[in-house]
N, C-alpha and C positions, 0 to 999 in steps of 0.2 A: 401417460403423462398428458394432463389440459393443456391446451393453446395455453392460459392463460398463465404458465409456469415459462413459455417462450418468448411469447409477443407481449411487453407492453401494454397496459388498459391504455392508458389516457395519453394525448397529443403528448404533453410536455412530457411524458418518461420516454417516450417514442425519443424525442429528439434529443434528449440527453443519451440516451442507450445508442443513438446511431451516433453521437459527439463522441463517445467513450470507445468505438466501434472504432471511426477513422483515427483518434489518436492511438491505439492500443496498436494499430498495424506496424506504426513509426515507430512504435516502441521496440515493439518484436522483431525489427528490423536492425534497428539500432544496439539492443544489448546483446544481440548473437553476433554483429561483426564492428560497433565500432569500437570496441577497445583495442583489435586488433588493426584497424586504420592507424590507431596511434601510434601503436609498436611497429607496424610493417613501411608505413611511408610518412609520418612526422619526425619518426627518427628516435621516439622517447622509448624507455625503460618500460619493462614492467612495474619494477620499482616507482619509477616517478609518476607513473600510473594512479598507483597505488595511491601515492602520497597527494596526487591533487584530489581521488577522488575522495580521499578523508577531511581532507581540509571543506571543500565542496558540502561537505556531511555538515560538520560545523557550522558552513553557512546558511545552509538550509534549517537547521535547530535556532536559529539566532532567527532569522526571517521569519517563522510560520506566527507567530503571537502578532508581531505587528504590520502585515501582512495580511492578516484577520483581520485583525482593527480598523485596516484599509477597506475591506470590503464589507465589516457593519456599514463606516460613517458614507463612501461612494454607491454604494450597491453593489450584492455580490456578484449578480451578471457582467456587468462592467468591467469588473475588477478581472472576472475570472478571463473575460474576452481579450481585455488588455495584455494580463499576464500571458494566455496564449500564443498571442501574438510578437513579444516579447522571447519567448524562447522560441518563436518560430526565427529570428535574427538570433539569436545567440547558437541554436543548434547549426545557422548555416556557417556562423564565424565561423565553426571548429573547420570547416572546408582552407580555412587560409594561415590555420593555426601552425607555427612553424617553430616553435620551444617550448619550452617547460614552463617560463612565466606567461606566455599566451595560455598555455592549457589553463594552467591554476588560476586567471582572469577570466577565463569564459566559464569555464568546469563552476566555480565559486557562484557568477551569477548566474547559471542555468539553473543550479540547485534551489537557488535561495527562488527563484520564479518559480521554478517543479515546484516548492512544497505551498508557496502562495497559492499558485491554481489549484492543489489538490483542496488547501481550506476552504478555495471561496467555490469550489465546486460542491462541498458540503454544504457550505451554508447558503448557495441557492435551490440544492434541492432542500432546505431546511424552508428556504423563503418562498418557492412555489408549489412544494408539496403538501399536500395534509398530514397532520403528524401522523394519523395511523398507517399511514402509504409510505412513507419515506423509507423503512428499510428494506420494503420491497422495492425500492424506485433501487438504493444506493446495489440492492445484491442485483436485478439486472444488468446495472453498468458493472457490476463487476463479472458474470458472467459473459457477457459479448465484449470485457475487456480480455480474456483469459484466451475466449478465442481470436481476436483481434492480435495478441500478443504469438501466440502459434502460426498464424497466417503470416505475419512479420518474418516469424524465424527462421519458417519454410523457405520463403522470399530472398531471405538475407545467404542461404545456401549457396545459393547460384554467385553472389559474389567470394566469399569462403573458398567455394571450388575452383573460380579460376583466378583466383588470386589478383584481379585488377587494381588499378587506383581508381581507373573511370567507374568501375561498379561499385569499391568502397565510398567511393564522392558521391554516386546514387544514391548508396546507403543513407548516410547523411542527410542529404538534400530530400531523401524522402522524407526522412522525418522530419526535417522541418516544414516542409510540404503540411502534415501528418496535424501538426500544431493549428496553423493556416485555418486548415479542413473545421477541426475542434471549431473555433473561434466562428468561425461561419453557420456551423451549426446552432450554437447558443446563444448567436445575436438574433436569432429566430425568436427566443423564448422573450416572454414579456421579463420588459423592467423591475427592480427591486430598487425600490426606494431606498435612499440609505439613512439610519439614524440621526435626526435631529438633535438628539441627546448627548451624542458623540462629540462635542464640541471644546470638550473641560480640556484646559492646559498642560496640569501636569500629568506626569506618568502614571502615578499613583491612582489618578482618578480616571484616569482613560483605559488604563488596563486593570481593572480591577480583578479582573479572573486568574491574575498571576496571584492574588490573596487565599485563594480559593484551593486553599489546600488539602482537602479531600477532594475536590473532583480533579486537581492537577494528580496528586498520588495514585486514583482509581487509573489516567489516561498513562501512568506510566509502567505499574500495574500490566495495561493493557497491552503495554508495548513488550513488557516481557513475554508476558505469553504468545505474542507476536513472532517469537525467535522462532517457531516451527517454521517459519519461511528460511530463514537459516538454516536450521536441520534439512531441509529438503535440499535446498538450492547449493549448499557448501557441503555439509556434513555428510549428507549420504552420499553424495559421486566419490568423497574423498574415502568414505568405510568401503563402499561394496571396491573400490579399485586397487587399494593397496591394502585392506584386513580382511576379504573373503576370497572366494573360491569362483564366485559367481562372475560369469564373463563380462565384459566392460560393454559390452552394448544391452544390456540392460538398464545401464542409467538413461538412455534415451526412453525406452517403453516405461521405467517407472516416470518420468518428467509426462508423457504420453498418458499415463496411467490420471497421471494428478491433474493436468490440463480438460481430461474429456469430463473426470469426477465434476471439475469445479464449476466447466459449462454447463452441466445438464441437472446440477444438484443443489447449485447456490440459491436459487428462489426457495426452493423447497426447504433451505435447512434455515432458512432466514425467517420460517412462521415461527410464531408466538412470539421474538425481538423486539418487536414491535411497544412493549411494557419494558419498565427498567426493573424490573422482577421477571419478567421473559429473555430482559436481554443477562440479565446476569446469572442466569440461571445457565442462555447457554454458552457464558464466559467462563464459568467453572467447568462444566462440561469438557468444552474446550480442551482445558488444561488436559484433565484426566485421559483423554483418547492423543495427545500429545505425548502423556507420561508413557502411556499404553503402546504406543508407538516405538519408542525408545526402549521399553521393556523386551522388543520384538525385533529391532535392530542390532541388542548387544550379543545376542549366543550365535550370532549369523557369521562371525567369524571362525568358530570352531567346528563348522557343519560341511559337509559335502557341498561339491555346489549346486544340485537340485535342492539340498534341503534349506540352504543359503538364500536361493531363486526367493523360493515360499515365503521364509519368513519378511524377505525384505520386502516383496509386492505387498502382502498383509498389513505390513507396516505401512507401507505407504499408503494405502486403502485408510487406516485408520487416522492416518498422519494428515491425512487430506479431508475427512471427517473434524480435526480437529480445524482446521483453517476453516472452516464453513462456517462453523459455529463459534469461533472466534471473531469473525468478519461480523456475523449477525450480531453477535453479541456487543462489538465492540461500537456499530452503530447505533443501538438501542439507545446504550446507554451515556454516550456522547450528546446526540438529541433531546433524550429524555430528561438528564440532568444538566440542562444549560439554563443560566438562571436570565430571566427577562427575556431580551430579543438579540444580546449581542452574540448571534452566532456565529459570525466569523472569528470573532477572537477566544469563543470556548472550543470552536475548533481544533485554530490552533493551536492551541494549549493543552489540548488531549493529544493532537498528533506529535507533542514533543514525545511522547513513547515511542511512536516511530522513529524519529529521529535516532534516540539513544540505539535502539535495537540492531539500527543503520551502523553504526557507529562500536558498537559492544559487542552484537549478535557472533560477529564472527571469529572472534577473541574466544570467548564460551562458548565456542562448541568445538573449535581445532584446540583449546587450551584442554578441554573436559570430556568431551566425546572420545575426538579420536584418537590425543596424548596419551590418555589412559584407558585404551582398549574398552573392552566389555567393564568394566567399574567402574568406567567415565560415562557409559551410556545408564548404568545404575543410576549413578548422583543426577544426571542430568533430569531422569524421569523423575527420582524426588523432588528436584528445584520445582517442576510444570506443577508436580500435585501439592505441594507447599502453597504456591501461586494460588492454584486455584481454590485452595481453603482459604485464601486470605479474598477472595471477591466479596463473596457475602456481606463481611463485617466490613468490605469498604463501602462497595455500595449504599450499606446504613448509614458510614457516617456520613456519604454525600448527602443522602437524604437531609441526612438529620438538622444539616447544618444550612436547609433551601437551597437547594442547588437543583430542584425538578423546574423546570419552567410551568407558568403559571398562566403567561400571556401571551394572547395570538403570535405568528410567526411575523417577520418582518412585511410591509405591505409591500403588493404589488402595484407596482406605476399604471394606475388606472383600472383598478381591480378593488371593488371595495366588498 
């Protein structure tokens, strides 16, 4: 493996990759123990857990389109630095949060910031990377995120174990720490100018990318096949522990399994993305080692449990292959067919497939996978390869209908 599949070329990916680095730890810190902060000493439900962090989903779907639009017309550094900073207070509120309509008021605007940062973190590496570099720029942040996120988890143990409040309020307080760090890091990076153009009054003419419906359908498209995060994170802890044979600490080593894949393989599975005929080439892909995956997960119930063992790491070997090349792909072609310069709001707008996935993901796959045994993981693997014959012919129609950008990327504040 070359240096140059680990370390960063150029300053500015350096500093986004160590940006993505320090918030990834908060992260991993935060989704292994603070839900259990909320049930162990807020006093809430699992239930009402549940229901803020749906609602919370909502608001994050409703925010990323104009949210984008914020970091066309301000600049996306700004924007992204602001929002950081922003859920760097909103993640400490949860430290004083003492009911259910506290939660659902913080939960609601933390999300709706999370998915703001994540757009305008697109669209300034759209605004200070060269287009051919950008999917390499976006899959190292996503590699040193993955390990960022394990380091968190590892971290978050120690409170898990003894059960404190003072270590779940560290928890916490790291991550908002975690945000802090992010924003420190990216105020490093030069300025992006924000669109002069951005200026039109009504909706219609400000978000024009909500018109743009092949590349909204390609981003939501995207977000379906997106659901292998689903299948991994929900679906499989819940088959290998109550429909197989295979011991329960397995689902750690496969999570261990997919974590080391994703650090040491993400650069690499992200060449040729770089073209919106590269990138959708490995959006189809994608699906099919998805489908493949599920093909490999359904007879694991009826097997010993060494034979169980096998099929399910396999599975997840190729389940993790599919995430690679969905990540690569789904950045291609997000960048590649964004029409002029407004890239935070085609951002957005492709990341409503996240959104929905957030939101649906896990409905389809407890309603389909696991309700209906081995012929729920059948239908499932049809739905991935369905999907992915249907990229091709959308891809065209984005094309077809200019939605490939045409003109330089947004400028840089003193950078001509």
């Amino acid at each position: 493996m070359s240096l140059s599949t680990v370390v960063p070329r150029s300053r500015t990916e350096r500093i986004l990759a160590a940006g993505a680095l320090a918030d990834s730890v908060g992260t991993g810190l935060y989704t292994t123990a603070g839900i259990i902060f909320f049930t162990r000493f807020v006093g809430l439900s699992a239930a009402e857990v549940g229901l803020g962090m749906a609602i919370a989903g909502v608001a994050g779907f409703l925010a990323a389109v104009p949210l984008g639009h914020l970091a066309d017309r301000w600049g996306a550094r700004d924007v992204a630095v602001g929002l950081a900073l922003i859920q760097s207070v909103l993640m400490a509120a949860f430290a004083i949060v003492q009911s259910f309509t506290g939660f659902v008021v913080v939960v609601m605007l933390f999300c709706a910031a999370e998915r703001g940062t994540w757009t305008a973190r697109s669209a300034m590496v759209a605004g200070l990377v060269p287009a051919e570099s950008r999917v390499r720029a976006q899959a190292y942040m996503r590699s040193v995120f993955n390990l960022g996120v394990a380091v968190g988890a590892l971290l978050a143990g120690a409170a898990l174990q003894a059960d404190s409040k003072g270590l779940y309020l560290a928890v916490i307080l790291g991550n908002a720490a975690s945000f802090a760090i992010y924003a420190a890091f990216a105020s490093r990076l030069p300025r992006i100018a924000g669109l002069a153009t951005a200026t039109t009054r009504s909706l219609k003419d400000v978000l024009p990318v909500l018109r743009d419906w092949p590349y909204l359908s390609l981003g939501l498209l995207n977000g379906f096949l997106s659901i292998h995060a689903t299948v991994l994170l929900i679906g499989l802890p819940l088959w290998l522990s109550e429909h197989t044979s295979a011991p329960r600490v397995m689902i750690s080593w496969l999570f261990l399994l997919n974590t080391v894949m994703a650090v040491l393989l993400q650069v690499r599975a992200s060449r040729g993305s770089n073209t919106v005929r590269g990138a959708a080439r490995a959006l189809a892909l994608s699906a099919g080692a998805t489908a493949t995956a599920c093909l490999l997960f359904a007879p694991a119930a009826n097997l010993p449990a060494w034979a169980a063992v096998g099929l399910l790491g396999a599975g997840t070997v190729v389940l993790t292959v599919g995430e690679l090349l969905q990540s690569a792909g789904s950045w291609g072609l997000s960048f590649g067919l964004t029409r002029g310069e407004a890239h935070g709001s085609h951002q957005g707008a492709f990341s409503l497939g996240d959104s929905l996935k957030d939101i649906l993901g896990p409905m389809l796959v407890i309603s389909v996978a696991i309700a209906l045994g081995p012929v729920g993981w059948l239908v499932l693997a049809a739905l991935f390869a369905a999907g992915g014959l249907l990229v091709t012919p959308a891809t065209r129609w984005a094309e077809a209908h200019g939605s490939r950008t045409t003109t330089p990327v947004l400028a840089v504040a003193g950078v001509r």
